[in-house]
N, C-alpha and C positions, 0 to 999 in steps of 0.2 A: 872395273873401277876399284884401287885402292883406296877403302873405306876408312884407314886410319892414318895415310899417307900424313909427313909431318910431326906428327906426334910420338912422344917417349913412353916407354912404359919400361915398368921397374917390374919383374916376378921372382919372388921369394920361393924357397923351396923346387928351383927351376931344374935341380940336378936330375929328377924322376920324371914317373908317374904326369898326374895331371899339371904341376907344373910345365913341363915340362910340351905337352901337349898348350897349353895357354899360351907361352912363347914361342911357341910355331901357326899356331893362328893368329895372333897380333902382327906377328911378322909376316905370314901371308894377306893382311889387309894394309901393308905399309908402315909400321909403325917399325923406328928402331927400338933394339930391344935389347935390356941387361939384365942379364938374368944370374943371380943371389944364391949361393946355396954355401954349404961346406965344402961337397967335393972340387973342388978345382978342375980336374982331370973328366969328370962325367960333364960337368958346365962347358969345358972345352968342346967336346964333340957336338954337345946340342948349338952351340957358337957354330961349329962348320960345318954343319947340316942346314942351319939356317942363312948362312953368308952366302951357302952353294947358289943359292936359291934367286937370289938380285934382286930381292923384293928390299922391307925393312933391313936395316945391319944389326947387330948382333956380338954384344962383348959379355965378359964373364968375369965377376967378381967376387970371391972366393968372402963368402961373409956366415957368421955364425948371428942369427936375428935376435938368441938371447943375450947377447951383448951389445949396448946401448951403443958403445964408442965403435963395434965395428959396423952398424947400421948405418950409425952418422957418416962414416968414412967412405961406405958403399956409395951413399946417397949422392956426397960432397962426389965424388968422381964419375958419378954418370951425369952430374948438370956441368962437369968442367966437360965432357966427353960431348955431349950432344945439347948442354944449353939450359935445358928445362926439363921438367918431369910430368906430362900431364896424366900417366896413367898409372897406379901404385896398387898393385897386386897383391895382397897380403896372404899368399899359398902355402908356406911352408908350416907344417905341422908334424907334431910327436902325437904314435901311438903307442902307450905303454901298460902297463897295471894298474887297472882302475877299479880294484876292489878293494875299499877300505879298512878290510878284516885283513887283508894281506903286508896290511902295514909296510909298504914299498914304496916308503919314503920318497927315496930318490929319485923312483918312478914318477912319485906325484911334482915333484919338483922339480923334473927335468919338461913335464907335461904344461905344467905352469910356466915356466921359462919361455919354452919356444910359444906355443899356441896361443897365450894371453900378450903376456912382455913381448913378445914379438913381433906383433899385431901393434902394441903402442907404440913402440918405438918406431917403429914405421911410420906410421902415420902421423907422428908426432915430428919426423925429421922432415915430411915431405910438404906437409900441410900449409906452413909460415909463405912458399912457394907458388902455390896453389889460390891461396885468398887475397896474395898478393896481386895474381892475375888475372883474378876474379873466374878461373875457371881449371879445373883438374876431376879425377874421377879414382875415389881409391873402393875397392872392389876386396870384398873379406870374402875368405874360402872357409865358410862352419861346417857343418854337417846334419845330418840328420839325427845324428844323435846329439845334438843342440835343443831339437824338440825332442826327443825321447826318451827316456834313461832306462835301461834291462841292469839285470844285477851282476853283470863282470863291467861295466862302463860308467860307474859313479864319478869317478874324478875327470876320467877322459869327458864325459856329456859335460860336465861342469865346468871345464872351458871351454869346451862348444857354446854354451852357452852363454858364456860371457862376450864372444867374439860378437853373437846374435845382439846382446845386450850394449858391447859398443856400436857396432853397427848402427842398432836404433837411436841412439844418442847424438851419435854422429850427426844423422841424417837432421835432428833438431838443431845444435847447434849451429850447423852448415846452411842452415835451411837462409836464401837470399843471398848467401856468397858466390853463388857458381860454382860451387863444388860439391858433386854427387858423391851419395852412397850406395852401393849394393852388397850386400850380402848374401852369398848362394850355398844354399847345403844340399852335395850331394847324398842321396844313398850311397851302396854298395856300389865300390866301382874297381872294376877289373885295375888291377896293378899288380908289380913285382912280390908287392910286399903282403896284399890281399890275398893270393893266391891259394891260399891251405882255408881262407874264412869263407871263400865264396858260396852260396846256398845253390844247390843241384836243382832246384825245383822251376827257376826261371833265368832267364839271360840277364849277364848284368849289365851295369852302366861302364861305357869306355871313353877313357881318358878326354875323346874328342868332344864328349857330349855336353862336359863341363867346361872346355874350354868354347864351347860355340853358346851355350849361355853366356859367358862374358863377353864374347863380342857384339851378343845381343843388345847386353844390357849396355855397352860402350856407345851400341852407333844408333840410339832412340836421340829423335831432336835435344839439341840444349835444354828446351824448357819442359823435360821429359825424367824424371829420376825413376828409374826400377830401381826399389827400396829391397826388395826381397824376392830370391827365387830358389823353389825347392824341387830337385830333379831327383824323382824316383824311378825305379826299373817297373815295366808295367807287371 
């Protein structure tokens, strides 16, 4: 039984990594799925690895999420594409120089851009949608270093944190609309880009593990919201 059959879902940050994993399990439980990034050309292939498949469909919209008007534009084209939006993945995030002494500006403001502003304008384009139909589910990807901060990770934790801090907000303001919050912070988790940081001493987390939390948290009854879920490597 396709458990999301029906339903749209939007995944930010879909070109890698655990996005990219999250629109392959939405779409193996039925749901079509558009999936957001920069590359156009890496969106493509996860588009016809998931089309192969006959389950959910699967398009690719070529969007940069620190930019308000191309969020808007993503958004406006997959409710002309498939109708509606009931599921809004907020995945894509920057990891860059997060130590304050290192004054890397650009660093902190390209961190801020994507991981904060990108997170709002999401869910800020999706939501008007959502409460209109008394029912949607937008789902924020933080981290564990949202609860923790070591001293190379000051600015990077500090939008993590904020992401946690809309999250919780969210969930109050929403609360009686029909539209769910969750927010999930991985640990460490196997990816392209992780690879040189990984710690030798235990296995990590993969890609599938944080996308199978969001399906979790997706197919709890209606009157069911998982607020918060934190996947560590044991």
């Amino acid at each position: 039984m396709l458990k999301l059959k029906g339903k749209t879902a939007v995944v930010t940050g879909a070109s890698s990594g655990i996005g990219v994993a999250i629109a392959k399990q939405l779409a193996n439980e039925g749901a079509d799925v558009v999936l957001a990034a920069r590359r156009k050309d890496k969106l493509e292939q996860v588009v016809k690895e998931i089309n192969s498949l006959g389950k959910g469909k699967a398009l690719a919209v070529s969007t940069d999420v620190s930019q308000q008007n191309n969020v808007d534009s993503m958004v406006d084209y997959a409710v002309e594409a498939f109708g509606k939006i009931d599921i809004y993945v907020n995945n894509a995030g920057l990891v860059g120089d997060g130590i304050v002494r290192n004054e890397n500006v650009k660093a902190w403001e390209q961190m801020i851009d994507v991981n904060i502003k990108g997170v709002l304008y999401g869910t800020h384009a999706v939501l008007p949608g959502m409460i209109e139909r008394s029912s949607g589910h937008i789902i924020n990807i933080s981290s564990v270093s949202g609860q923790e901060v070591t001293k190379s990770t000051t600015v990077y934790s500090a939008t993590k944190f904020a992401v946690r801090a809309i999250s919780m907000g969210l969930e109050k303001e929403l609360a009686r609309t029909g539209v769910r919050v969750t927010n999930i912070s991985p640990g460490m988790v196997e990816t392209e880009r992780n690879s040189e940081r990984l710690p030798n001493d235990r296995k990590p987390l993969q890609t599938d593990d944080i996308a199978k939390a969001v399906i979790y948290a997706l197919t709890q009854p209606d009157y069911v919201n998982v607020n918060e879920i934190t996947v560590r490597p044991v």
